[in-house]
C-alpha positions in Angstrom: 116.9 97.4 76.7 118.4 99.9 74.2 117.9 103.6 74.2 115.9 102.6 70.8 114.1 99.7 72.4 113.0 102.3 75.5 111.9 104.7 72.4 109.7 102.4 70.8 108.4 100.9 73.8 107.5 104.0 75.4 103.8 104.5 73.9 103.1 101.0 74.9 104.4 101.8 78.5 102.5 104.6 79.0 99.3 103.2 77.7 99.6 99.7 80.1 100.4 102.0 82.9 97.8 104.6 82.7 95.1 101.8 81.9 93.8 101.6 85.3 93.2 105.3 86.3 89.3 104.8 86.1 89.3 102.2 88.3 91.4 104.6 90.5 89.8 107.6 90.3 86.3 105.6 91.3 88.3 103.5 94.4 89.7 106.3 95.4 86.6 108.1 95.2 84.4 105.9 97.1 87.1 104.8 99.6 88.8 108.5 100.6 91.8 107.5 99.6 94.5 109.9 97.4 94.4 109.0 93.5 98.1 109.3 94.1 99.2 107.2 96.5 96.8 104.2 95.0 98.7 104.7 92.0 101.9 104.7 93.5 100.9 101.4 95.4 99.9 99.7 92.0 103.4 100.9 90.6 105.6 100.2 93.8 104.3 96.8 94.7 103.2 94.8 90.6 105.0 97.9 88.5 101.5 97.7 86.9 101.7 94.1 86.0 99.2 92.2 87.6 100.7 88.6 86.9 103.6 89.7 88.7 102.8 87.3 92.2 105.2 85.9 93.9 103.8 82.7 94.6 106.8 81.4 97.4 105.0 84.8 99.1 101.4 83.3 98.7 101.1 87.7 97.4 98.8 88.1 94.3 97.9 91.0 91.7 98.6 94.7 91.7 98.7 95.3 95.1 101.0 91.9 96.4 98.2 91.2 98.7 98.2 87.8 100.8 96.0 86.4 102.9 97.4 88.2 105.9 96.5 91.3 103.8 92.8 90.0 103.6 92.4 89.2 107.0 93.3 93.1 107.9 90.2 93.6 105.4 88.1 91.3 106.3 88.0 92.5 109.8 87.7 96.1 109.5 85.6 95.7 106.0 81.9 94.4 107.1 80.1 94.9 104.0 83.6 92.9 102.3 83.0 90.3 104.1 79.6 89.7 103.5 80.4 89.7 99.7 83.2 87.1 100.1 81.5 85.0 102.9 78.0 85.1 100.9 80.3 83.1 97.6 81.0 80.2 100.5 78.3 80.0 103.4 74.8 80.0 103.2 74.1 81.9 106.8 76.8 84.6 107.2 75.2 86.5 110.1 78.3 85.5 112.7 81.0 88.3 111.8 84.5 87.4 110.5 86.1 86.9 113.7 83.3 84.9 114.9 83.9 82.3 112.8 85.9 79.2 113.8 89.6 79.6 112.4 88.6 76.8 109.5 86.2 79.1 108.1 88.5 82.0 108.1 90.6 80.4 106.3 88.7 79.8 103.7 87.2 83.2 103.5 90.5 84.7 103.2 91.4 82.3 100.7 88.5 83.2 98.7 89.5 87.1 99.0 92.6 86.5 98.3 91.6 84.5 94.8 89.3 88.1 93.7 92.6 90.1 93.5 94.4 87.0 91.3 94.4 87.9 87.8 96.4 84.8 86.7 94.8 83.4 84.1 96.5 80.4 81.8 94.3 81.0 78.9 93.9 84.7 79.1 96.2 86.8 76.5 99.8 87.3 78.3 98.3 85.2 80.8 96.3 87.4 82.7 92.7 88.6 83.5 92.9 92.3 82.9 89.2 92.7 83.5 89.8 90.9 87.4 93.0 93.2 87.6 91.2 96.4 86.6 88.2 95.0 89.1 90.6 94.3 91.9 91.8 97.9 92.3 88.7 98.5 94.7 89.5 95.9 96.7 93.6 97.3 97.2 91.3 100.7 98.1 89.7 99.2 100.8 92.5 97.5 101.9 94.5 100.8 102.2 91.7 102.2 103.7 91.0 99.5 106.5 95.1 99.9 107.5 94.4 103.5 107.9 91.9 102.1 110.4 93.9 100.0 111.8 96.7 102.3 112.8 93.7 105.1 114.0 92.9 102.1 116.5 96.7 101.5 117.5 97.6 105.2 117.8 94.6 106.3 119.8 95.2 109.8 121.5 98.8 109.9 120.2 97.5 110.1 116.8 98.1 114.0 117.7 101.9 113.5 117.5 102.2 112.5 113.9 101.8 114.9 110.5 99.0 113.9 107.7 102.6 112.1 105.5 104.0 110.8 108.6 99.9 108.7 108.8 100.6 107.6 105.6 103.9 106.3 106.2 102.8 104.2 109.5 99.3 103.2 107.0 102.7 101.5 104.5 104.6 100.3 107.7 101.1 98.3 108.4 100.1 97.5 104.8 103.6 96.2 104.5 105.2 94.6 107.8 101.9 94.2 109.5 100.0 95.1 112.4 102.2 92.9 115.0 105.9 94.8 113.6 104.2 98.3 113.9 102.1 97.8 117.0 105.5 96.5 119.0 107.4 99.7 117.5 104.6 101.8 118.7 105.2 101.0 121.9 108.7 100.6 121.9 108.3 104.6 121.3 106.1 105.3 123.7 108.7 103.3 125.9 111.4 105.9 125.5 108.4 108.4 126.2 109.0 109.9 122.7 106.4 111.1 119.9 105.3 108.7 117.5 106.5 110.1 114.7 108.0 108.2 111.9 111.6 109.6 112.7 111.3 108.0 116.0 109.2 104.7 114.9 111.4 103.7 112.2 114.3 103.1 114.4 112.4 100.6 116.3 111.0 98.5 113.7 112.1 95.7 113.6 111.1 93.4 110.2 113.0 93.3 107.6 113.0 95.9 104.8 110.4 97.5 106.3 111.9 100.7 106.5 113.2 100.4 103.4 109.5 99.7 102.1 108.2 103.1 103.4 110.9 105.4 102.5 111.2 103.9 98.8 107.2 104.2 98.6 107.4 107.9 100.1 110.5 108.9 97.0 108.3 107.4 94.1 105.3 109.2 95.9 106.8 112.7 95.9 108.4 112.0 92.6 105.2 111.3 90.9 104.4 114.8 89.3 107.7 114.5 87.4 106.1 111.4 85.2 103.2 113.0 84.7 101.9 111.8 80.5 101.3 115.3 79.0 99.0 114.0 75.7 99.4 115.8 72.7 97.1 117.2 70.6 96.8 114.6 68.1 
């Protein structure tokens, strides 16, 4: 685009992007989780466009979750689970990992379907309403990777600062459990702290790295684009 095109485009831009931020302040309410760094998420992973999926990824909405994503949710999320399992099976009083892997799978597959906003007759081919709905469920999913690397870190959770939580939280939301549980104790290994200077080097899937430290500039960048409205 041209200087003029970026120009004219710009009040469109910042209302699309900024269209969400109820549904963030709420999620983030309700979940503990930064109005910032959901909002960075939403921006990093869909640049605010939930029919961006990459379907050759099986990754869906604002948040590019798949069902690997779900299955992090589903097992640390109780009350999630109910809510998915309830839409598919009539007794749902075995927990998610108590379920025979068929029936996972279809739970998950059913998860992953609530954060889809596809949508071939919707206007630009998208639900808005399912995007704007499926920002809780991206909350939660941050949420239950924070729990997840809380579990994996145990006592050494002393060793890391509050950003460097957040980073291994991305490392997990990102790479998954199995790339940052084997670099957690590849650290621990060398009998080093597990801090995200150490644990990067001994990550080992691809762009994962990458993924953090890009996440981490956009994050500490995100004062700069604050929308200042005007008095009109």
């Amino acid at each position: 685009p041209t200087a003029c095109g970026l120009e004219k485009a710009s009040s469109a831009i910042i209302q699309w992007q900024n269209q969400y931020d109820g549904y963030i302040w709420v999620a983030s309410r309700d979940q503990g989780i930064p109005p910032k760094i959901l909002k960075t998420l939403l921006g990093f992973e869909s640049q605010f466009w939930p029919g961006n999926s990459r379907f050759y990824l099986d990754e869906y909405g604002l948040g590019q979750i798949n069902q690997l994503g779900m299955d992090v949710l589903l097992r640390n999320d109780a009350r999630f689970y109910q809510q998915v399992c309830s839409t598919i099976f009539a007794d749902c009083s075995s927990p998610y990992l108590g379920l025979e892997a068929s029936q996972q799978r279809l739970i998950r597959g059913a998860a992953a379907s609530l954060v889809d906003a596809s949508c071939a007759d919707c206007p630009y081919g998208v639900d808005l309403d399912r995007a704007k709905q499926s920002v809780d469920i991206i909350s939660r999913l941050l949420k239950a990777n924070c729990q997840q690397v809380d579990t994996i870190l145990g006592a050494d959770i002393s060793d890391a600062n509050y950003e460097d939580l957040w980073r291994f939280t991305l490392s997990n939301y990102h790479s998954g459990v199995s790339c940052f549980q084997n670099a957690v104790s590849d650290v621990k290994d060398k009998d080093q702290p597990i801090t995200w200077e150490n644990l990067s080097k001994q990550l080992k899937c691809q762009g994962g790295v990458d993924y953090v430290d890009g996440f981490m500039d956009d994050l500490f960048s995100f004062e700069f684009y604050l929308y200042e409205p005007g008095n009109d």
